[in-house]
N, C-alpha and C positions, 0 to 999 in steps of 0.2 A: 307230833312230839317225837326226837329221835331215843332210839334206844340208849340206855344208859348200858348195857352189860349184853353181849352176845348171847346165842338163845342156849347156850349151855354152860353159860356162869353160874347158874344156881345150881346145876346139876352137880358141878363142879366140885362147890365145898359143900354141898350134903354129901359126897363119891367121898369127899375127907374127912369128914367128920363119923362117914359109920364106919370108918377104918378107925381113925384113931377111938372112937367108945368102944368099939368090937375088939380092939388091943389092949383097952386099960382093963376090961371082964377078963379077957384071960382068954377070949372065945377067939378058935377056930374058925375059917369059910363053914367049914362043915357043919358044928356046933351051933352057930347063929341061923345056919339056914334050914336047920332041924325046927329050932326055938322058933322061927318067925314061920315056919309052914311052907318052905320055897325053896325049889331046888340048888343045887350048892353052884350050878352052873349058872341061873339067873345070879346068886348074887354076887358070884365072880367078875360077871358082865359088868353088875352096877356099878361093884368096887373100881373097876379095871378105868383108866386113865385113856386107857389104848383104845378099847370096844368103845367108851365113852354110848352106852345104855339107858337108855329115857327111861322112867318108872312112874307109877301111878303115885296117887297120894295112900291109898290103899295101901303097896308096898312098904312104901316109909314108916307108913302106922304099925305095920307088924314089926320091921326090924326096930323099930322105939319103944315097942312094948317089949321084944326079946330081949332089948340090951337096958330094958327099964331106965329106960333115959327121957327127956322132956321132949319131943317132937321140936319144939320150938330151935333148941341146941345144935340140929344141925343147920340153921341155916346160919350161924356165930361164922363169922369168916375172920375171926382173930386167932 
């Protein structure tokens, strides 16, 4: 079975999605990576478009519990 989406499509718009919830809180790189337990330098990687940064499911759990958002919500690609 061929792939439907390249192996950093999901990476992708989870990378947009904890931009745009980490912009409606109001939070900082610095501020969110305080709140989730991780240095402001990993989540710049995640964030970043460029570095394009693989992450655990781990990770994602913490920045969804800092930005008190559903896990589920980042992977909405609308």
């Amino acid at each position: 079975m061929a792939l439907k989406h390249n192996n950093m499509y999901y990476y992708d718009i989870i990378r947009k999605n904890i931009r745009k919830y980490r912009k409606e809180k109001g939070y900082t790189q610095q501020s969110l990576s305080e709140k989730a337990d991780m240095s402001i330098d990993y989540l710049a990687e995640i964030e970043s478009n460029k570095r394009r940064k693989t992450f655990s499911i781990e990770m994602l759990g913490r920045i969804a519990d800092a930005l008190e958002v559903d896990i589920k919500k980042f992977f909405d690609d609308k």
